[in-house]
C-alpha positions as CSV (number, residue, x, y, z in Angstrom):
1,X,118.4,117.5,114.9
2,X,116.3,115.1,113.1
3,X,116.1,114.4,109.3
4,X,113.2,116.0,108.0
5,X,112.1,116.1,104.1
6,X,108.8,118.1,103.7
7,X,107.1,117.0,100.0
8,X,105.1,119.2,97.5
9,X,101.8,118.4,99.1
10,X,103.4,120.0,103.0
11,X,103.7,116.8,104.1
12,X,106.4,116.7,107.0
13,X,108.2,113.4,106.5
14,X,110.8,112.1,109.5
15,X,113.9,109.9,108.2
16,X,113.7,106.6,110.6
17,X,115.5,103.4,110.8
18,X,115.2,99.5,112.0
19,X,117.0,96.7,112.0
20,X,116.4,93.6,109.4
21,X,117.1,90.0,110.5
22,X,120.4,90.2,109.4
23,X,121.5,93.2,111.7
24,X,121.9,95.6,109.0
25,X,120.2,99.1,108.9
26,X,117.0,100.0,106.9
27,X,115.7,103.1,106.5
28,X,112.5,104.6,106.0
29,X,110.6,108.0,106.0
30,X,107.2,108.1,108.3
31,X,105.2,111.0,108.1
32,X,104.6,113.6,110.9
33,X,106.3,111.4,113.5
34,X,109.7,113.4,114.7
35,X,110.0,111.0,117.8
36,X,113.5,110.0,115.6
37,X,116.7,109.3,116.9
38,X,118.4,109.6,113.3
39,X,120.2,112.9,113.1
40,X,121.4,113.0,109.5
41,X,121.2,111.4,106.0
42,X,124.0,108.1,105.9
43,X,127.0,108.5,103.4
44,X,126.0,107.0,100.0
45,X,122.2,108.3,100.3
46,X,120.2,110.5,98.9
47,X,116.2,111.5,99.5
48,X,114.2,110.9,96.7
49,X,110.5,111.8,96.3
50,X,108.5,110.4,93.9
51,X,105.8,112.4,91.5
52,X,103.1,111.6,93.8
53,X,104.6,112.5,96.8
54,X,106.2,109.6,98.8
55,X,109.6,109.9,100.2
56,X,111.8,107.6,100.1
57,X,115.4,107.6,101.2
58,X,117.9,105.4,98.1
59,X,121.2,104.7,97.2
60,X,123.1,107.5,95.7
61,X,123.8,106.5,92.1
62,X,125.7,107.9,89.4
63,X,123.2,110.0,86.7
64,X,122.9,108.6,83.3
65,X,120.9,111.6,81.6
66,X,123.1,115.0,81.5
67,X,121.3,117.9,83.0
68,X,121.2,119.2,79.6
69,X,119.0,116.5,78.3
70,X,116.9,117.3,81.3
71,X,116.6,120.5,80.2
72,X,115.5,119.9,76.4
73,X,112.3,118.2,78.0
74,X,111.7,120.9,80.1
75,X,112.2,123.4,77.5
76,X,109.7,120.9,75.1
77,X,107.3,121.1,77.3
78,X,107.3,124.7,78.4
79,X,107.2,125.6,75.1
80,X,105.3,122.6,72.7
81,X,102.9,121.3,75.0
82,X,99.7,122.3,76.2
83,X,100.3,120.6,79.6
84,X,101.8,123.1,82.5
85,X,101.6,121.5,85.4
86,X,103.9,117.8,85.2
87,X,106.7,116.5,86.4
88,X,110.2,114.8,85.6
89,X,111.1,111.6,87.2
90,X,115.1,110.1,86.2
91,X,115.7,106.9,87.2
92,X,118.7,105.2,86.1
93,X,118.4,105.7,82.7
94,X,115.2,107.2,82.2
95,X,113.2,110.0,82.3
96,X,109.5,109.5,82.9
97,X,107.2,112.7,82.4
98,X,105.1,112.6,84.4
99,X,101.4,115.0,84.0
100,X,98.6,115.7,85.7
101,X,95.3,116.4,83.9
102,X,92.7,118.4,86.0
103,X,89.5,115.8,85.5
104,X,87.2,118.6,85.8
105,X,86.4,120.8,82.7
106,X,87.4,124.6,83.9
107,X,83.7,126.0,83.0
108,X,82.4,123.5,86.0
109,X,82.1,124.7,89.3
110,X,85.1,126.8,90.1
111,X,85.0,125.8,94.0
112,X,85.5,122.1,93.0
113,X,88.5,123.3,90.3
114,X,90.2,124.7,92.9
115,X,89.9,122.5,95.4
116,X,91.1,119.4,92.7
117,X,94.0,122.0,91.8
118,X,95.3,121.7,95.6
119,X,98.7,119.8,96.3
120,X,97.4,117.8,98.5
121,X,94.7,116.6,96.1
122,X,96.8,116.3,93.1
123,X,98.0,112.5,91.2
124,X,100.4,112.6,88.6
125,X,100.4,109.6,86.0
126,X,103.6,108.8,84.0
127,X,102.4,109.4,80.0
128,X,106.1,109.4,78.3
129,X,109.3,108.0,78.8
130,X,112.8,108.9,77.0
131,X,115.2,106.3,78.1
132,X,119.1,106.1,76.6
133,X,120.0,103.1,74.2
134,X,123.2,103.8,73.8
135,X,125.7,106.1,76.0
136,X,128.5,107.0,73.6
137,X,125.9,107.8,70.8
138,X,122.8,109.4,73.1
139,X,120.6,106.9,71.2
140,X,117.2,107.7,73.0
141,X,113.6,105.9,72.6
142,X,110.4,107.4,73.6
143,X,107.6,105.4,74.7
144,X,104.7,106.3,75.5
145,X,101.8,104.8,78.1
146,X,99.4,102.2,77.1
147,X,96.2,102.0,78.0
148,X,94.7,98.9,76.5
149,X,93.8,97.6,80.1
150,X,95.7,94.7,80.0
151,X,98.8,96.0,82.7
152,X,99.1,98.9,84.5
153,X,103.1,99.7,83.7
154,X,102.6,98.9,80.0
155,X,104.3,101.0,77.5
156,X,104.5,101.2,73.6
157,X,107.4,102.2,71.6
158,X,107.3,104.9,69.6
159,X,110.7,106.0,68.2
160,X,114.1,106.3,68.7
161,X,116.8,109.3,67.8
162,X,120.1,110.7,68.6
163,X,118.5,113.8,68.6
164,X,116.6,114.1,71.7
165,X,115.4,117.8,71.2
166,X,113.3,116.7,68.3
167,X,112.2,113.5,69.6
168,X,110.6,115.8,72.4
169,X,109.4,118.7,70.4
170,X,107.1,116.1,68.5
171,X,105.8,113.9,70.9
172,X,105.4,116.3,73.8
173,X,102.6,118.2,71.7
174,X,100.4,115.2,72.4
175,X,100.2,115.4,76.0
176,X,96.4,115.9,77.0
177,X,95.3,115.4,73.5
178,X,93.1,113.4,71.5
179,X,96.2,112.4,69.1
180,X,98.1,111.4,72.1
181,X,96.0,108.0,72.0
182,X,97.0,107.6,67.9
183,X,100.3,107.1,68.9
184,X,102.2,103.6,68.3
């Protein structure tokens, strides 16, 4: 049986594999194409799937962020922001949220609304970050996306807290607002 990974858009996604120069195995997803002769994930990987969609297969590493810090953004956002429909992203140390904003005002057409509301449609743009300082403390920073225009993966700094509950709770409220753009 083949390694198959369907993403959030019903993508079917087939786990394949070729050799580098050097002999050694590299892996790769390729959509709708089964003709495979990989049969399950290696030991020491895991399939990840970014925001967006793509499918990647990585190196299992050991989580940084406690699935109890995951779940104080998740609870900020379900119940301090006015954004419903985002996703989290950890990587290494970080935890990106990620949101997606529907570009079309609701009282516009509501045959173009939906359609722009489909999976397959859909682009999710990283807006905040919460990455661990310090381990033993839980020191965490937020940042926040910057969009001066000058680099696409630019971020500002915004604060930094043991206290990542509150650190959420008050910058999460800014997600899809005006007063997001104040903040720096």
């Amino acid at each position: 049986m083949t390694v198959q990974y369907t993403n959030f858009r019903g993508d079917d996604y087939f786990l394949h594999v070729r050799q580098t120069k050097k002999g050694n195995p590299s892996y790769y997803f390729k959509k709708d194409d089964p003709d495979t002769t990989i049969d399950e994930i290696p030991e020491g990987y895991e399939i990840y799937e970014h925001p967006n969609g793509r499918v990647f297969l990585t190196r299992k590493s050991k989580q940084k962020i406690m699935d109890e810090e995951l779940d104080i953004i998740k609870h900020s956002m379900e119940n301090f922001s006015p954004i419903r429909d985002y996703k989290l992203d950890v990587r290494q140390k970080s935890i990106y949220l990620y949101t997606y904003e529907n570009p079309v005002p609701y009282d516009e057409n509501p045959v173009i609304v939906e359609a722009l509301s489909d999976p397959k449609y859909k682009s999710y743009d990283a807006q905040l970050c919460f990455s661990l300082v310090d381990k033993k403390t839980r020191l965490f920073q937020v940042e926040r996306k910057s969009y001066t225009g000058e680099k696409d993966d630019q971020w500002l700094f915004l604060e930094e807290s043991t206290d990542l509950k509150a650190l959420a709770e008050k910058f999460v409220q800014h997600l899809g607002q005006e007063t997001f753009f104040d903040l720096f």
